[in-house]
Residue frames as qw, qx, qy, qz and C-alpha x, y, z in Angstrom:
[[0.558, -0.655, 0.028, -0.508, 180.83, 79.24, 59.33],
 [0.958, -0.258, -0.119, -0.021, 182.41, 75.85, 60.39],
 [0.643, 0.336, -0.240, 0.646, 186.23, 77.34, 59.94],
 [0.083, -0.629, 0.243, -0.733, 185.96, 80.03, 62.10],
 [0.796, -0.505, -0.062, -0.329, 183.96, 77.81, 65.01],
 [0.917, 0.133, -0.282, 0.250, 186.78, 75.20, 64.62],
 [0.292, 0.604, -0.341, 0.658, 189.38, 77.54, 65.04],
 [0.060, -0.638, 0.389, -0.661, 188.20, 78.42, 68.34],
 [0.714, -0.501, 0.365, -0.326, 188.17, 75.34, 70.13],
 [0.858, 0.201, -0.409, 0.236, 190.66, 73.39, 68.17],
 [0.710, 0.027, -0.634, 0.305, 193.09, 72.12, 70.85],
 [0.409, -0.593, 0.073, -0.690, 191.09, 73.37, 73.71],
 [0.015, 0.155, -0.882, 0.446, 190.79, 69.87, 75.12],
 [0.453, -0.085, 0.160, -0.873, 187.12, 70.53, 75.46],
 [0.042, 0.017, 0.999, -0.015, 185.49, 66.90, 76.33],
 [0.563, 0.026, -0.433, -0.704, 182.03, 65.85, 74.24],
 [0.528, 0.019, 0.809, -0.258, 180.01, 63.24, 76.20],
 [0.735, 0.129, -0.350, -0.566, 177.91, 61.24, 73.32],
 [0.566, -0.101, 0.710, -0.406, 175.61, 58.46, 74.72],
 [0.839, 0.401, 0.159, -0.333, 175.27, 57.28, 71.41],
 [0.042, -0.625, 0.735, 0.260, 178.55, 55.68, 70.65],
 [0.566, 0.036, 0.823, 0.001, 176.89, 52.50, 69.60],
 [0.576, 0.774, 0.149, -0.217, 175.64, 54.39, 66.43],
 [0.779, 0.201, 0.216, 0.553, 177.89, 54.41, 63.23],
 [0.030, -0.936, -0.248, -0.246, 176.76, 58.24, 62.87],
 [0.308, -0.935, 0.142, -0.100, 178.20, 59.43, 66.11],
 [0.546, -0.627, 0.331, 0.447, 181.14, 57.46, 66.75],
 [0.714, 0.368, 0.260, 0.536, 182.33, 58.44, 62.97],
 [0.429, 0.755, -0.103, 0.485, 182.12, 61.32, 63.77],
 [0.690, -0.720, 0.069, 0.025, 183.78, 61.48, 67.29],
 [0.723, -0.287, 0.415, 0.472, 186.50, 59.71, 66.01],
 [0.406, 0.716, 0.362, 0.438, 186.80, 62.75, 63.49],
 [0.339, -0.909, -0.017, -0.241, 186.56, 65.17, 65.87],
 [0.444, -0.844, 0.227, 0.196, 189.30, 64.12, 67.60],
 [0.804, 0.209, 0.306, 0.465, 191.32, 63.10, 64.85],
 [0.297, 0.743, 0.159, 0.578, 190.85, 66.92, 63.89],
 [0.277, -0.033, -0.476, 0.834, 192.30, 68.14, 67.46],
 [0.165, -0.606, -0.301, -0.718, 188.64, 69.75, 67.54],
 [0.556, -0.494, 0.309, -0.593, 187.57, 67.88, 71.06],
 [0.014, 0.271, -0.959, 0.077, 187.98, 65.07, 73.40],
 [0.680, -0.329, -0.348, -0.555, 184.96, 62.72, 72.66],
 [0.178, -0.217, 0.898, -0.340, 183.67, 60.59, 75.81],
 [0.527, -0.015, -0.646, -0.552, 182.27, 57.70, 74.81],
 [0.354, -0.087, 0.749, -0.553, 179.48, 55.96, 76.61],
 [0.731, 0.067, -0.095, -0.672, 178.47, 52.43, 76.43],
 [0.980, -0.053, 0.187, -0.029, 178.68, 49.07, 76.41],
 [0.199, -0.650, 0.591, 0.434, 182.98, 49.23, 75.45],
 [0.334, -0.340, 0.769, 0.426, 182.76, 46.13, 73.90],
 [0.425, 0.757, 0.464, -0.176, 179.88, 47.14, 71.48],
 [0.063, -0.920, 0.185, 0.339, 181.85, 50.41, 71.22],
 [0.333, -0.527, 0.734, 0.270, 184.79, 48.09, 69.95],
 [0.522, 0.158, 0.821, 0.168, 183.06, 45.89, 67.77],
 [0.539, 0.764, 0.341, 0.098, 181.19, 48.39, 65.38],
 [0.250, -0.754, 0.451, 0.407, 184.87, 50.16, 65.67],
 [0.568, -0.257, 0.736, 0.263, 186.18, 47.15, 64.01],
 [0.602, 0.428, 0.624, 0.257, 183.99, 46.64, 61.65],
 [0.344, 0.928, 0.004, 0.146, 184.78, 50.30, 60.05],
 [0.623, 0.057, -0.144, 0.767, 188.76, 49.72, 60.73],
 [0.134, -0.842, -0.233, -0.467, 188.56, 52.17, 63.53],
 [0.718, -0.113, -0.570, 0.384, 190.56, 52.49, 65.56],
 [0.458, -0.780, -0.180, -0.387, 189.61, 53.62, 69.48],
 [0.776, 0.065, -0.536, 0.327, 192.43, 52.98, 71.27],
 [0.300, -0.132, -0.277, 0.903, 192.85, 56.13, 72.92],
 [0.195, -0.364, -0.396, -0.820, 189.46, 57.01, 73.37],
 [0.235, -0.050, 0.693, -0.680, 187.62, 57.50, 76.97],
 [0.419, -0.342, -0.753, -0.375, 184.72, 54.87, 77.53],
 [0.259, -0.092, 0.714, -0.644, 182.37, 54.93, 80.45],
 [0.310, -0.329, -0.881, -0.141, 180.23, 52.22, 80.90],
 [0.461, -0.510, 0.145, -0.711, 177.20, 53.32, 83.18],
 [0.875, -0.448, -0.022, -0.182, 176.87, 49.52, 84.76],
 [0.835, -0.284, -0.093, 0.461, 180.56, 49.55, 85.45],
 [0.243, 0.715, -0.190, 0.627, 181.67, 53.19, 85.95],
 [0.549, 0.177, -0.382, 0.722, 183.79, 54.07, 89.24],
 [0.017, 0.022, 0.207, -0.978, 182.83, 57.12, 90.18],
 [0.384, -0.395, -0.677, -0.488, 178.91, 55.39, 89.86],
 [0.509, -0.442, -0.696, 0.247, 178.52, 55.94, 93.45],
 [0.192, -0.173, 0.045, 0.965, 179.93, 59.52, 93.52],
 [0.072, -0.125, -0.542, -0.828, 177.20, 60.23, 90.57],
 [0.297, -0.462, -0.820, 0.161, 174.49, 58.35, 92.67],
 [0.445, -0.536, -0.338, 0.633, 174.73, 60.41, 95.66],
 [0.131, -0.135, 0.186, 0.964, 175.14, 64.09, 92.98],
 [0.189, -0.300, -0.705, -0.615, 172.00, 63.09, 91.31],
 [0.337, -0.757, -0.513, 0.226, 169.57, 62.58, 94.98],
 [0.114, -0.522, -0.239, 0.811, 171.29, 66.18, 96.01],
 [0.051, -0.090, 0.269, 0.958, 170.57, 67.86, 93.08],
 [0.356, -0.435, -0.636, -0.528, 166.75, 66.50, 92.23],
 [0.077, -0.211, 0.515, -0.827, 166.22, 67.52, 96.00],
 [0.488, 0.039, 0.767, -0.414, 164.12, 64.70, 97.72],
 [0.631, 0.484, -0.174, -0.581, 162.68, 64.49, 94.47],
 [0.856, 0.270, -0.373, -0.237, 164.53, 60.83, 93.88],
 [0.714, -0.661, 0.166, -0.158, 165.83, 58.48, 95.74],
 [0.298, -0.708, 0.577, 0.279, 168.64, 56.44, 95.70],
 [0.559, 0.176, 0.805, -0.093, 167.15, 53.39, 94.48],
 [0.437, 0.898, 0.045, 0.007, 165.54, 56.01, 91.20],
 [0.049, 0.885, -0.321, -0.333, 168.57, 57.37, 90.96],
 [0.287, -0.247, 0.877, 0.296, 170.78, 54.29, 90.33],
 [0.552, 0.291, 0.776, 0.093, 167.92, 53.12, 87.86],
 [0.219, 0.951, 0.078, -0.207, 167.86, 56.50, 86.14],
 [0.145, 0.853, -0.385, -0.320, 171.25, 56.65, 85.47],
 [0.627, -0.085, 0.670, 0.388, 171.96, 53.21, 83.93],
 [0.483, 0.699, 0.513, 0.124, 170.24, 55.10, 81.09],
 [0.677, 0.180, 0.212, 0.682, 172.76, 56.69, 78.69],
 [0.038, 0.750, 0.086, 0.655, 170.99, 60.35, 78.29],
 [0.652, -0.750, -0.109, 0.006, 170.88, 60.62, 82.27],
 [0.782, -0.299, 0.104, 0.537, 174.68, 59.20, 82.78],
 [0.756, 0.097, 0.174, 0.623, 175.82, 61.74, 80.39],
 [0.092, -0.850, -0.114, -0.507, 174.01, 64.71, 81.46],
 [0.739, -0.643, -0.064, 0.191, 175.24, 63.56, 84.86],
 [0.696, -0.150, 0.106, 0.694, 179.12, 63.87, 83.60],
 [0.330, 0.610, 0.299, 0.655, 178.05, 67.25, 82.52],
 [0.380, -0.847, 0.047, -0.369, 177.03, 68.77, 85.59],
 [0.818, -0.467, 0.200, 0.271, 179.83, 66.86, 87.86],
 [0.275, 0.912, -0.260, -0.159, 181.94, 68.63, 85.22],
 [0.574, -0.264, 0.695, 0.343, 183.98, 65.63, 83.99],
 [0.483, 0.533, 0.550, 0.425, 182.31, 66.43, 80.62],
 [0.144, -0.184, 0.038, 0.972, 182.13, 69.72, 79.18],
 [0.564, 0.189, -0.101, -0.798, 178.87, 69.45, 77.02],
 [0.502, -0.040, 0.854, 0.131, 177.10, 66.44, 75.79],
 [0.278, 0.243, -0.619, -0.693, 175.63, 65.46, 72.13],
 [0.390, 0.117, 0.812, -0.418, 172.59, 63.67, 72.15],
 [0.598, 0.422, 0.378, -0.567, 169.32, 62.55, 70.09],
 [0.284, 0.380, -0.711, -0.520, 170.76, 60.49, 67.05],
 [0.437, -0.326, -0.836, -0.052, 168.50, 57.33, 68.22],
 [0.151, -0.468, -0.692, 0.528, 167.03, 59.12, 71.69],
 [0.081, -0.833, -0.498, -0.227, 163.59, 61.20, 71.01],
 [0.087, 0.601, -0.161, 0.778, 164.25, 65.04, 71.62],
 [0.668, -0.626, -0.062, -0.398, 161.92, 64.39, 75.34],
 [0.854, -0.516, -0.002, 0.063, 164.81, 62.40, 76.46],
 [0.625, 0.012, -0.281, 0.728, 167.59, 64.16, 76.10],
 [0.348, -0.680, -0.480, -0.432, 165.50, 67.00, 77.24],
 [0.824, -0.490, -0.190, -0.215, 164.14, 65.81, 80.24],
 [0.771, -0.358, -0.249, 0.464, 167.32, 64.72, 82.00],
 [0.405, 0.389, 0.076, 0.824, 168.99, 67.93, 80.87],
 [0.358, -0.664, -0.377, -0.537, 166.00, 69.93, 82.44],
 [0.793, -0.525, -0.299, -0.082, 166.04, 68.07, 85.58],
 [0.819, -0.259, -0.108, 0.501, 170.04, 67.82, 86.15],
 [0.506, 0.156, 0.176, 0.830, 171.28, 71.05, 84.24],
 [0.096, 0.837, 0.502, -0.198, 168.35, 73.37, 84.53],
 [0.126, 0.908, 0.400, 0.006, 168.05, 76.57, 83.51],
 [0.463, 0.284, -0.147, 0.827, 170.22, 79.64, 83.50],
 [0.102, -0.472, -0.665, 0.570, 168.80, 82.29, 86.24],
 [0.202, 0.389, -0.208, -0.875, 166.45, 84.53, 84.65],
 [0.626, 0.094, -0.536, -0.559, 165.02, 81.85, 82.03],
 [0.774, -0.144, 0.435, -0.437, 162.36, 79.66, 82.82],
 [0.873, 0.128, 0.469, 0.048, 163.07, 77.14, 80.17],
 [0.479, -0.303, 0.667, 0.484, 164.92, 76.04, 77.65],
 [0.627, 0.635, 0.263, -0.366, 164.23, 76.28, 73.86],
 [0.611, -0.004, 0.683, 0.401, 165.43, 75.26, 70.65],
 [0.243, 0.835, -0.298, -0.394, 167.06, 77.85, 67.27],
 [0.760, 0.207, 0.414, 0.457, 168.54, 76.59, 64.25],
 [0.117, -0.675, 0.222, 0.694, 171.08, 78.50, 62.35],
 [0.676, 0.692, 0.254, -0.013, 169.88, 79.14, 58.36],
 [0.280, -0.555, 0.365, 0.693, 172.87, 79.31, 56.00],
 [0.634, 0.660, 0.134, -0.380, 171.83, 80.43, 53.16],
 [0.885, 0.322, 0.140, 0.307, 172.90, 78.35, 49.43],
 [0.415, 0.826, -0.100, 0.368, 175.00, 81.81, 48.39],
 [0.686, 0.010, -0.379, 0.621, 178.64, 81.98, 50.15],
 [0.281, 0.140, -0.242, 0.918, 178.13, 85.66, 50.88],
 [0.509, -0.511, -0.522, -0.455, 174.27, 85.35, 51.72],
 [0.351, -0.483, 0.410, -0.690, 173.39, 86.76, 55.63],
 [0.480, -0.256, -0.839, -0.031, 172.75, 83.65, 58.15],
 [0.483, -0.473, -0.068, -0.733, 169.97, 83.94, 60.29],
 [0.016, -0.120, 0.821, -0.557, 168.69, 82.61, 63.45],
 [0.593, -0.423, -0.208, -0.653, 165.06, 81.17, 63.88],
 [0.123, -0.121, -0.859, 0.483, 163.45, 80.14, 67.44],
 [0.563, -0.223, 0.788, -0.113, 161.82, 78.61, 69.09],
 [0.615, 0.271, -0.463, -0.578, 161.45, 75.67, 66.45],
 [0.476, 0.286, -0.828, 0.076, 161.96, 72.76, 68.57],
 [0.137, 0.005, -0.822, 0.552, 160.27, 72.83, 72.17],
 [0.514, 0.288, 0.334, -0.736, 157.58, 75.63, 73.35],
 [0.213, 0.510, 0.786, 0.276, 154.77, 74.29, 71.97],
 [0.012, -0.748, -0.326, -0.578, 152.83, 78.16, 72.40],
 [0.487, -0.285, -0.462, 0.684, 154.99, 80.22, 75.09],
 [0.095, -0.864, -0.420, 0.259, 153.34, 82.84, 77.20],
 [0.395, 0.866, 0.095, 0.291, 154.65, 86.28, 76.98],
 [0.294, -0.906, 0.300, -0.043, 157.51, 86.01, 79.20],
 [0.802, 0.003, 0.545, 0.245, 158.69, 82.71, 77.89],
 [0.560, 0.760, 0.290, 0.157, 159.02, 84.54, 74.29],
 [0.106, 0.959, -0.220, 0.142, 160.73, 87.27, 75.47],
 [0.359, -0.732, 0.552, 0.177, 163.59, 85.26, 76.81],
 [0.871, 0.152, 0.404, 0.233, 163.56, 83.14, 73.93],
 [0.648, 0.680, 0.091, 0.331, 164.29, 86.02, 71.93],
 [0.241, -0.944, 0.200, -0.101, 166.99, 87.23, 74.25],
 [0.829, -0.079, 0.525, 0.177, 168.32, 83.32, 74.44],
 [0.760, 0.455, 0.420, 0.199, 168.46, 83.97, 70.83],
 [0.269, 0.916, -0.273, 0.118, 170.52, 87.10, 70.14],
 [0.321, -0.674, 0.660, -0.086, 173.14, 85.52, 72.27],
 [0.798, 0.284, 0.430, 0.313, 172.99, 82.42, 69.82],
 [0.746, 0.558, 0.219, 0.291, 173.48, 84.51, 67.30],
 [0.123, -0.923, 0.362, -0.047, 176.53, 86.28, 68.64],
 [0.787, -0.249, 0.564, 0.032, 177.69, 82.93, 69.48],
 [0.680, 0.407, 0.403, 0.458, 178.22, 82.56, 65.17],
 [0.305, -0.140, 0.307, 0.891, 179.58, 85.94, 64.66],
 [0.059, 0.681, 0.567, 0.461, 175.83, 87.36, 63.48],
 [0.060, 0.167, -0.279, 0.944, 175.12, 90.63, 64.49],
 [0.080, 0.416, 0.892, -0.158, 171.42, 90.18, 66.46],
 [0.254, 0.045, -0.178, -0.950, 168.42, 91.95, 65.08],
 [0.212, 0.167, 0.835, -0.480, 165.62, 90.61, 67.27],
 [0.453, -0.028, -0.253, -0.854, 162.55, 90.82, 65.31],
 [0.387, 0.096, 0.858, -0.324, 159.25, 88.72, 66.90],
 [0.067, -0.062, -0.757, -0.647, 157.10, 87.46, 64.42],
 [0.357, 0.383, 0.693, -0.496, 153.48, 87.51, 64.17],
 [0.290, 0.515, 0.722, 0.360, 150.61, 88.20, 61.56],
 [0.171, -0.922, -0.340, 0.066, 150.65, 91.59, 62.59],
 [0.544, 0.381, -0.120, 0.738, 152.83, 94.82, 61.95],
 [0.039, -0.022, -0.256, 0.966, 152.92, 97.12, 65.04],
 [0.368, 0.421, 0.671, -0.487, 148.98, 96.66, 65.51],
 [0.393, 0.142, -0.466, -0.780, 147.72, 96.52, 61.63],
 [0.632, -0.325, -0.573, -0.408, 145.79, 93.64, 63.02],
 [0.318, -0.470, 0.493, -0.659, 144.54, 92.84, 66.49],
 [0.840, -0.243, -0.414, -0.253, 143.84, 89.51, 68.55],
 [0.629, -0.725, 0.233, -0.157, 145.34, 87.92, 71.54],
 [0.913, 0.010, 0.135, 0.385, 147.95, 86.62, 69.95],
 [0.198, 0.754, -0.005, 0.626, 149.06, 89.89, 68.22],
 [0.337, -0.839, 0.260, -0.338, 148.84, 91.32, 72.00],
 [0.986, 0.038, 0.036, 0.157, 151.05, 88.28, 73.08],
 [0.825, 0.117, 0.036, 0.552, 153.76, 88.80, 71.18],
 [0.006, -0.861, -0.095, -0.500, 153.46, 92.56, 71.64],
 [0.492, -0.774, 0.265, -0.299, 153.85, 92.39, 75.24],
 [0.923, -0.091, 0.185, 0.325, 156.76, 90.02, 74.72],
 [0.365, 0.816, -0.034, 0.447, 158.56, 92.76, 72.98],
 [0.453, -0.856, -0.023, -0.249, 158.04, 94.72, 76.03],
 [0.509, -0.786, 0.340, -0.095, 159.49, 92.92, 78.01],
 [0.889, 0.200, 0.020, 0.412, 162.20, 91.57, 75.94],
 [0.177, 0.836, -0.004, 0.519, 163.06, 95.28, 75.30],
 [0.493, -0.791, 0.191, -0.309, 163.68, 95.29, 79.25],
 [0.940, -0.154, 0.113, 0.282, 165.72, 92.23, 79.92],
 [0.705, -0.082, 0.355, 0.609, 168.04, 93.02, 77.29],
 [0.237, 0.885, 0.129, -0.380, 167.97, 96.68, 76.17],
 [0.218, -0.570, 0.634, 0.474, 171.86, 96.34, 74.49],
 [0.373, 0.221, 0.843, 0.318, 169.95, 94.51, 71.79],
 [0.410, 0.200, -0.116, -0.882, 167.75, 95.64, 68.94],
 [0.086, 0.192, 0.959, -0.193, 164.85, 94.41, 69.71],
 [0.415, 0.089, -0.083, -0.902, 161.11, 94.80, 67.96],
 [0.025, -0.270, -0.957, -0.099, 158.17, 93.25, 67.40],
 [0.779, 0.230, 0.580, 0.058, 155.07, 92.30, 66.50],
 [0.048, 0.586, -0.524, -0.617, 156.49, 92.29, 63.04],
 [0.900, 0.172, 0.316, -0.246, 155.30, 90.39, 60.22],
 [0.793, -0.255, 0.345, 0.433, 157.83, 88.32, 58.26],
 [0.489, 0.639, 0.364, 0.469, 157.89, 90.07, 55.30],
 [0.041, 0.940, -0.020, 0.339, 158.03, 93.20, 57.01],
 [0.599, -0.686, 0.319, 0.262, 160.84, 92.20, 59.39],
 [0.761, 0.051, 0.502, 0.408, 163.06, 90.65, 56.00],
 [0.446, 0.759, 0.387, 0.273, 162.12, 93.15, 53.43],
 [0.210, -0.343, -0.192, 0.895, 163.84, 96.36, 53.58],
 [0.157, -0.177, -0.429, -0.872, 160.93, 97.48, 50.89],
 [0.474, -0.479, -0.739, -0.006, 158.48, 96.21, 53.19],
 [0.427, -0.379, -0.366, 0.735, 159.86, 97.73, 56.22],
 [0.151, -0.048, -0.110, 0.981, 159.75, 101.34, 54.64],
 [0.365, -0.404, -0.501, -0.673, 156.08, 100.76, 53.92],
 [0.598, -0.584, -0.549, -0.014, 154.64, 98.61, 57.06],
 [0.550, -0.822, -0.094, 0.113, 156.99, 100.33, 59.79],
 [0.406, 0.715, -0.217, 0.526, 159.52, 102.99, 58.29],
 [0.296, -0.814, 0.354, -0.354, 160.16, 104.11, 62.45],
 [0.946, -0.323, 0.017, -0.009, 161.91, 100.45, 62.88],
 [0.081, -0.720, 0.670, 0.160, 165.21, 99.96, 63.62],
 [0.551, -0.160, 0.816, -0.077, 164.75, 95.93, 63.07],
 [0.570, 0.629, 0.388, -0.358, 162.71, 96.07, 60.04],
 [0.759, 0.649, -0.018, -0.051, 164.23, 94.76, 56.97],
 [0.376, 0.672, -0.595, 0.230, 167.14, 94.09, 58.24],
 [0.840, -0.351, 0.309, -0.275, 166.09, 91.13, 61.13],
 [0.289, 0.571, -0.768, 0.031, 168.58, 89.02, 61.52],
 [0.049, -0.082, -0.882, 0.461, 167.46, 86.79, 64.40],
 [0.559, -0.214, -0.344, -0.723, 163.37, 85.80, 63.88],
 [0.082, -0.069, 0.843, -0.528, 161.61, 84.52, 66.96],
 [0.436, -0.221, -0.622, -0.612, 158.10, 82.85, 65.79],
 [0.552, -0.344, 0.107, -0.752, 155.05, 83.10, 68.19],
 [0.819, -0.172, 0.462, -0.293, 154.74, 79.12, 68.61],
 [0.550, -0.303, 0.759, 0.174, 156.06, 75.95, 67.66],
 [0.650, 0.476, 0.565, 0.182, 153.95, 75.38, 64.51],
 [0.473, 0.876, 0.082, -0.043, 154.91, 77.96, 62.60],
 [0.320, -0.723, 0.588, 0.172, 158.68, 77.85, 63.61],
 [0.536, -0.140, 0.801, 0.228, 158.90, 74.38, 62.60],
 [0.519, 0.771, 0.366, -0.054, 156.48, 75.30, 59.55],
 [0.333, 0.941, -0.027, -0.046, 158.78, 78.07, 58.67],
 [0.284, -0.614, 0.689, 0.258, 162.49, 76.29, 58.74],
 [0.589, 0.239, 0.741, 0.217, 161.21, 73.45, 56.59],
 [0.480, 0.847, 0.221, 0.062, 160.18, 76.10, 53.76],
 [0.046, -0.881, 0.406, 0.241, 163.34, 77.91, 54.17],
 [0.569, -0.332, 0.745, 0.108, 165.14, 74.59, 54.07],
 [0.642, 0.263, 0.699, 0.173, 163.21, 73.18, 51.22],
 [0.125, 0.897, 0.368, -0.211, 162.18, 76.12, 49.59],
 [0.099, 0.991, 0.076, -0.040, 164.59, 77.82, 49.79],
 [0.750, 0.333, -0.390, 0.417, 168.19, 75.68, 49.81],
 [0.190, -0.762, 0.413, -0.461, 168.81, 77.12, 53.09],
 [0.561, 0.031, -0.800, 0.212, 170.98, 74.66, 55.68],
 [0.641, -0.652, -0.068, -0.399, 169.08, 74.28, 58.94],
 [0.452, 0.346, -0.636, 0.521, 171.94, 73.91, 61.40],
 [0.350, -0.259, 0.531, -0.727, 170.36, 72.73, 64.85],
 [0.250, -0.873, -0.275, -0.315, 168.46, 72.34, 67.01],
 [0.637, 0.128, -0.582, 0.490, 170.12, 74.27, 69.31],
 [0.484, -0.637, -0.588, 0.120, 169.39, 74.49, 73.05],
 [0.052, 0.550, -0.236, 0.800, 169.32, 77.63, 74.21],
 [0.467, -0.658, 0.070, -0.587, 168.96, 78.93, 78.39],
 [0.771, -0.611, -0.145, -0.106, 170.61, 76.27, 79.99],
 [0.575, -0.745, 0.304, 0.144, 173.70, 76.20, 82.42],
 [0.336, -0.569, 0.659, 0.358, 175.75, 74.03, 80.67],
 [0.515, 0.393, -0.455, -0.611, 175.61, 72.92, 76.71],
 [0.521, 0.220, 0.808, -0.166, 173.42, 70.01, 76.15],
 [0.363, 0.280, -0.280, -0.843, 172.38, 69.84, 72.27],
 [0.629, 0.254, 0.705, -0.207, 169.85, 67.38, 70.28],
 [0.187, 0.283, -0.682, -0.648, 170.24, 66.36, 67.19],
 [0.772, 0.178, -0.143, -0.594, 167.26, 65.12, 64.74],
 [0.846, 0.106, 0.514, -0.097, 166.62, 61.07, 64.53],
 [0.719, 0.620, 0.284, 0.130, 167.36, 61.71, 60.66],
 [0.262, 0.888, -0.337, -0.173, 170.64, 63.18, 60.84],
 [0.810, 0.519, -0.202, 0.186, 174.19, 62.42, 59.26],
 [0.758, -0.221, -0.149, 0.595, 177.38, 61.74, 60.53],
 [0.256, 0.419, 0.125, 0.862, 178.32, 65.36, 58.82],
 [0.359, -0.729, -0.152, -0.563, 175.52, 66.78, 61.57],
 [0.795, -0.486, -0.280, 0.233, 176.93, 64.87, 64.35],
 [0.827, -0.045, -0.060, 0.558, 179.87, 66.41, 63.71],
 [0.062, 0.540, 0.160, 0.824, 178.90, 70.23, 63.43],
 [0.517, -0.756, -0.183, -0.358, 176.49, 70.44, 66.15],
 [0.834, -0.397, -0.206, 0.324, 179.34, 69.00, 67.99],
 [0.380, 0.316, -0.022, 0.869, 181.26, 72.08, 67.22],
 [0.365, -0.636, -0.167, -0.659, 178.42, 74.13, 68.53],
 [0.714, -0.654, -0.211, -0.131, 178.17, 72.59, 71.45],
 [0.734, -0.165, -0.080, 0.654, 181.87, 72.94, 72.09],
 [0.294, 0.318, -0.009, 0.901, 181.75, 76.35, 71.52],
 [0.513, -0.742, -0.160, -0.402, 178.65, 76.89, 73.72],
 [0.767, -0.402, -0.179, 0.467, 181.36, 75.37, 76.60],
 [0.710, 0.009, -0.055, 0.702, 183.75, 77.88, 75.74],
 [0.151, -0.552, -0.012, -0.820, 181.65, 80.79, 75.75],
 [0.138, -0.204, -0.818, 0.520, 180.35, 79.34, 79.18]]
């Protein structure tokens, strides 16, 4: 999956903010990344931190962009971008104390397009790389919010990889928040070469049971179905009947999505996050994410508990979310 990503942004140029260069994690792999012509990292932080846990892993940064936030140039420029864009919403005084803080400064070089995307959340809590992201990058037009898919590759080389969402944000989105997650989400999974087969999940096949959740995700269908008709798109579906293709011809033989769902879009956060950790554990599948879907410009978050080896994928992703713009 990673050869094919690579390919298309190796010597793009494409520049990687990561506010965590003071980790061993990120700048190992940064200084991978561009070793592999993949992207240009920009590091932000304290340089001579940056330089000193360099050293101690004979690293060598020589030719690697730093920005300090409490000694960056263009800090006055950034100032001044940050009050227009939060419209009256902060002042100057906020603003300059907002961005000495690393997720801010480097969402900032995302939207002032001196960055292309940024990498975030190896030491900062998913809420704060988030949150600036939210505030500075917002949305795409059409989606209210943002949400968070992980790509499943399954143990077997020739084994179908899937898409689940939301697994990372909504806590229990409404029925218009659903539908553009699962619209967010076919256009992830185009984004890896999957073909999308939208299927929404629920405890229910096509009304074999009934509650307000069931009607929920129902009327998310709807109006997924409407957004984004050029998709196949179904739902409620239960999982078994959306995976199975023996399932399918029993619970709902008239689906096109049914037993062949590629892209699974789970009613609320607990069961998303419930139902990648079984896949994962369960089931040897790799859980490749999270990854933000709906906003302007690629912001991703990576888990507290990952590995240099994750820094260094998602950072592919997120370079290739830049390049698909």
């Amino acid at each position: 999956m990673f050869t094919s990503l690579s390919q298309k942004i190796e010597g793009k140029g494409l520049k990687i903010a990561f506010p965590e260069a003071n980790d061993r994690r990120v700048l190992g792999a940064a200084i991978r990344l561009k070793t592999d012509n993949l992207v240009e990292p920009i590091l932000i932080g304290d340089p001579a931190e940056i330089k000193e846990l360099a050293e101690a892993n004979n690293w060598v940064i020589d030719q690697f962009i730093i920005y300090d936030p409490n000694n960056y140039e263009l800090f006055d420029e950034m100032v001044a971008s940050f009050v227009e864009r939060r419209k009256g919403k902060a002042t100057e005084e906020k603003a300059r104390e907002l961005l000495r803080d690393k997720a801010y400064f480097g969402t900032m070089l995302v939207h002032m397009d001196i960055a292309d995307g940024m990498v975030c959340g190896a030491v900062y809590a998913t809420g704060d790389t988030v949150r600036p992201a939210l505030q500075i990058i917002k949305t795409k037009p059409g989606v209210s919010r943002t949400s968070g898919a992980f790509i499943m590759v399954p143990p077997q080389r020739d084994g179908q990889k899937l898409v689940f969402s939301d697994c990372a944000i909504n806590i229990k989105p409404d029925a218009q928040a659903l539908a553009e997650i699962a619209v967010e989400s076919a256009k992830t999974a185009e984004l890896f070469d999957i073909e999308p087969r939208v299927a929404l999940l629920s405890f229910s096949s096509h009304g074999s049971a009934s509650s307000e959740d069931v009607d929920r995700v129902a009327e998310a269908t709807r109006i997924a179905q409407e957004l984004a008709p050029e998709y196949e798109i179904d739902g409620e579906l239960q999982f078994d009947a959306a995976y199975s293709e023996v399932v399918a011809k029993q619970k709902v033989p008239q689906s096109k999505v049914a037993g062949r769902a590629t892209v699974y879009v789970f009613p609320e956060i607990q069961s998303g996050n419930i139902g990648y950790k079984i896949a994962q554990r369960l089931g040897n599948y790799q859980a490749v994410g999270p990854i933000l879907q709906g906003l302007n410009k690629p912001v991703s978050d990576l888990s507290r508990g990952c590995v240099e080896e994750d820094v260094y994928n998602v950072t592919i992703i997120t370079a290739n979310q830049a390049l698909q713009g």
